[in-house]
C-alpha positions as CSV (number, residue, x, y, z in Angstrom):
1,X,-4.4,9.0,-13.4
2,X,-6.3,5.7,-14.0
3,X,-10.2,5.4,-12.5
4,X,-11.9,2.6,-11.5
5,X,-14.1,0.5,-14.2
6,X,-11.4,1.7,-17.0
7,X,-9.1,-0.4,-19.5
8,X,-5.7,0.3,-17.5
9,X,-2.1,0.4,-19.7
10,X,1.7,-0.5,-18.2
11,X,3.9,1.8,-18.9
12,X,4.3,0.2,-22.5
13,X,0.8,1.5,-23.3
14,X,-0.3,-2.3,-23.3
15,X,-3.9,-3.0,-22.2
16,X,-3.5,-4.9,-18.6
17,X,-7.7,-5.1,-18.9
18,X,-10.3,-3.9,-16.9
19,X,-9.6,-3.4,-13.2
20,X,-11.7,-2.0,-10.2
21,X,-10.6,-1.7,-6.9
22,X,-13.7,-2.2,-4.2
23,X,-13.9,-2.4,-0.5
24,X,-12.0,-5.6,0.5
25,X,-14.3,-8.1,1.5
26,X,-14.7,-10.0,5.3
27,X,-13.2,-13.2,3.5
28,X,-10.5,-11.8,1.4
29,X,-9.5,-9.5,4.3
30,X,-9.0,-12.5,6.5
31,X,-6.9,-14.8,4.3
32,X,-4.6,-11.6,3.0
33,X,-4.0,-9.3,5.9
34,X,-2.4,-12.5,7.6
35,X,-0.1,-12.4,4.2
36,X,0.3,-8.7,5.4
37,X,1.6,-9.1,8.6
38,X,4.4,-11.7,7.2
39,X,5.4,-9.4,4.8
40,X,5.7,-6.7,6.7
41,X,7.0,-8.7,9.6
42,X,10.1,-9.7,6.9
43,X,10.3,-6.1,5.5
44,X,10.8,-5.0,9.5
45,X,13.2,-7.8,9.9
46,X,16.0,-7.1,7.2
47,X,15.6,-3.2,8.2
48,X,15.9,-4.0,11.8
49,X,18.6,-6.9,11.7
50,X,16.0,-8.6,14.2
51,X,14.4,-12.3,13.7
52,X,11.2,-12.0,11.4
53,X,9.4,-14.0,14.5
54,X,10.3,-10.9,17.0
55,X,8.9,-8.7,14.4
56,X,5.9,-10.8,13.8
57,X,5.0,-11.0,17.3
58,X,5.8,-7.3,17.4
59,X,3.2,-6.6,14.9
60,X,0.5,-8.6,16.9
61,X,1.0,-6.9,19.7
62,X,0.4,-3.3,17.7
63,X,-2.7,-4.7,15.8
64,X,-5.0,-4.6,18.6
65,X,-4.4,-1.0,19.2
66,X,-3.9,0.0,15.1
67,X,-7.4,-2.0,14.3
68,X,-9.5,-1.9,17.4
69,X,-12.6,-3.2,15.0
70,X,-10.6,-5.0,12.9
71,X,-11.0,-3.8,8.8
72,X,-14.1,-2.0,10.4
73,X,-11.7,0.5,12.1
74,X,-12.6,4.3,11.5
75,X,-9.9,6.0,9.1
76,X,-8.3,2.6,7.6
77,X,-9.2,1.5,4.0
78,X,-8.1,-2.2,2.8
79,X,-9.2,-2.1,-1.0
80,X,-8.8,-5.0,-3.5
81,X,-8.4,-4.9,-7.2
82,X,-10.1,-7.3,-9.1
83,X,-9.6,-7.7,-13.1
84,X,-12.9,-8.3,-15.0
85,X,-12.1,-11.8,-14.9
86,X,-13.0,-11.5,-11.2
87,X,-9.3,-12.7,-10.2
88,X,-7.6,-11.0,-7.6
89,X,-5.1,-9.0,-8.8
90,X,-3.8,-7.6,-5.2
91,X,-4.8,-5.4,-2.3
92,X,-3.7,-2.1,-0.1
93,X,-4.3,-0.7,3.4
94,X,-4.4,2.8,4.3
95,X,-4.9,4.6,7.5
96,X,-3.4,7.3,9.8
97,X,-0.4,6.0,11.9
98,X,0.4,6.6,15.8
99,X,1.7,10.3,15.7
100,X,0.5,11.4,12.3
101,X,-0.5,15.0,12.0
102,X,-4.4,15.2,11.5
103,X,-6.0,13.6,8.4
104,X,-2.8,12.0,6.6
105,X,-2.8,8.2,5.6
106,X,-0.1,5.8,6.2
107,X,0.1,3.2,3.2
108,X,0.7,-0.3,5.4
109,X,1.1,-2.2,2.4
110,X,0.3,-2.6,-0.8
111,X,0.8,-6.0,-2.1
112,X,0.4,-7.6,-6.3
113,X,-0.3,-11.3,-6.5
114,X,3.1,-13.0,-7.6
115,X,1.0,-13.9,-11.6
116,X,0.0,-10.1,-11.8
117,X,3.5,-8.6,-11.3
118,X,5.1,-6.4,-13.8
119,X,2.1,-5.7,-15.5
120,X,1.2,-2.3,-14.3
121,X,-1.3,-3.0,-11.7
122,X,0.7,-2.0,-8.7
123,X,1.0,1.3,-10.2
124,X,-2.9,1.6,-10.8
125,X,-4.1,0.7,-7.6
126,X,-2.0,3.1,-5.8
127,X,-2.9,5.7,-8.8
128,X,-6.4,4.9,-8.2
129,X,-6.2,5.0,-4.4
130,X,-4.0,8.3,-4.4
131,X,-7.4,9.8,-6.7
132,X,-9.8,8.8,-4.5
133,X,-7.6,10.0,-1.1
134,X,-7.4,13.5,-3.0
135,X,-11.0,13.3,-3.3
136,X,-11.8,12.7,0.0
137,X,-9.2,16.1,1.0
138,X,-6.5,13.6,2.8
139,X,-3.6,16.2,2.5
140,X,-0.7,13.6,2.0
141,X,0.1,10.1,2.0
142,X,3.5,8.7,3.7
143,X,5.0,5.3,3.0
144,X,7.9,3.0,4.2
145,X,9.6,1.3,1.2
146,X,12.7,-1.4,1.8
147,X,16.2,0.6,0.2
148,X,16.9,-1.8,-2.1
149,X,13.8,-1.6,-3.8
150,X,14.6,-0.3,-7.0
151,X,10.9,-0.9,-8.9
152,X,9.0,0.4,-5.7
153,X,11.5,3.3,-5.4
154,X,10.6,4.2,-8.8
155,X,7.0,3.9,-9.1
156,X,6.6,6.0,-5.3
157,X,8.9,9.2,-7.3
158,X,6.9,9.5,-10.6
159,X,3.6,9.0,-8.8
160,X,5.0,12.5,-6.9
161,X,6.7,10.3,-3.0
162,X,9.4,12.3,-2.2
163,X,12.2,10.8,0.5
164,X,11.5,12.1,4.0
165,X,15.0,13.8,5.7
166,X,18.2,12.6,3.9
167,X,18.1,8.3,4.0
168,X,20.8,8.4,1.0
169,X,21.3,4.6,1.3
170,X,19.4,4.0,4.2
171,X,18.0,0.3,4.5
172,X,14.8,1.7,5.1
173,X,13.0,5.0,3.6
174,X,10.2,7.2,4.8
175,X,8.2,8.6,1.7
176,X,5.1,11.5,1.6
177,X,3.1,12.3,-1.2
178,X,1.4,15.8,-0.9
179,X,-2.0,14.9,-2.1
180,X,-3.8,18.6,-1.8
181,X,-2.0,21.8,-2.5
C-alpha cells in the first residue's frame, strides 16, 4: 500500500505525483459534504426507486443524529487528498454506522474530482486510509457500492471488500474489509 507524502502509480505504474491526504479542513468540509449528501442522496434514490428529494430530505433528517458536532464528531474522519500542486484531488468520510459492532468504520463516501478520475487516486486514498484505519486497530471497514458499478466493484475486491450475504445482482451491495487479523 501507498503512504502519504509518496510519488503514487495507477495501475499502469504511471506516476499520478505526490499526494497527501490531511484532516479536511472547516472550509473544504462545508462546500463538499453538501456535494456528499447529493450524491448519496442519488445513490439512495436509484437503489430505492424513491425521488432523490425524499432521499435528500431523508439524509437531513439522519445528519443531526450521525454528526452531533458536525466534522468534529468523535469516531468520523473526513480526509482530503491534495496533489503537491495543492489542487484538490477528492475526499472520504469514515465513521461507525447506527448498529455497527464496536470499533468498525462505515465508508460514507469517497468521492474523486471529475479532472482527477481514472488516474489512480481513488484507489490511493482509500489504500492510504485502509493503512492508517489498520494502524489505529479498527478491525474492518464496510461499504455500500451502487451494483452497476463496475470500476468501484473492482477496486473494493483487490483492495481485499468482500460482498456481504449473497446480492448476486442486487442494485445495491454491502461490502467489509477485515482490516486486523
Amino acid at each position: 500500500m501507498t503512504h502519504d507524502g509518496r510519488l503514487a502509480t495507477d495501475e499502469g505504474g504511471r506516476d499520478v505525483g505526490m499526494l497527501t491526504l490531511l484532516p479536511m479542513t472547516e472550509d473544504v468540509f462545508e462546500v463538499w459534504f453538501d456535494a456528499s449528501i447529493t450524491r448519496q442522496a442519488e445513490d439512495r434514490a436509484w437503489a430505492s426507486g424513491r425521488s432523490v428529494s425524499i432521499e435528500h430530505e431523508r439524509l437531513l433528517q439522519m445528519i443531526p443524529r450521525l454528526l452531533p458536532h458536525g466534522m468534529h464528531t468523535a469516531k468520523h474522519t473526513f480526509w482530503m487528498a491534495k496533489q503537491s500542486s495543492d489542487d484538490l484531488v477528492g475526499g472520504l468520510w469514515l465513521g461507525p454506522a447506527p448498529g455497527m459492532p464496536g470499533d468498525d468504520r462505515f465508508l460514507f463516501d469517497i468521492f474523486v474530482e471529475p479532472e482527477h478520475r481514472n488516474q489512480g487516486f481513488g484507489r490511493w486514498m482509500l489504500e492510504t486510509a485502509l493503512t492508517r484505519l489498520c494502524d489505529q486497530g479498527i478491525p474492518r471497514v464496510t461499504l455500500n457500492v451502487r451494483g452497476d458499478n463496475a470500476s468501484a466493484l473492482s477496486l473494493y475486491r483487490r483492495l481485499g471488500f468482500q460482498p456481504v450475504g449473497d446480492s448476486t445482482g442486487a442494485r445495491w451491495m454491502t461490502m467489509t474489509c477485515p482490516l486486523t487479523d
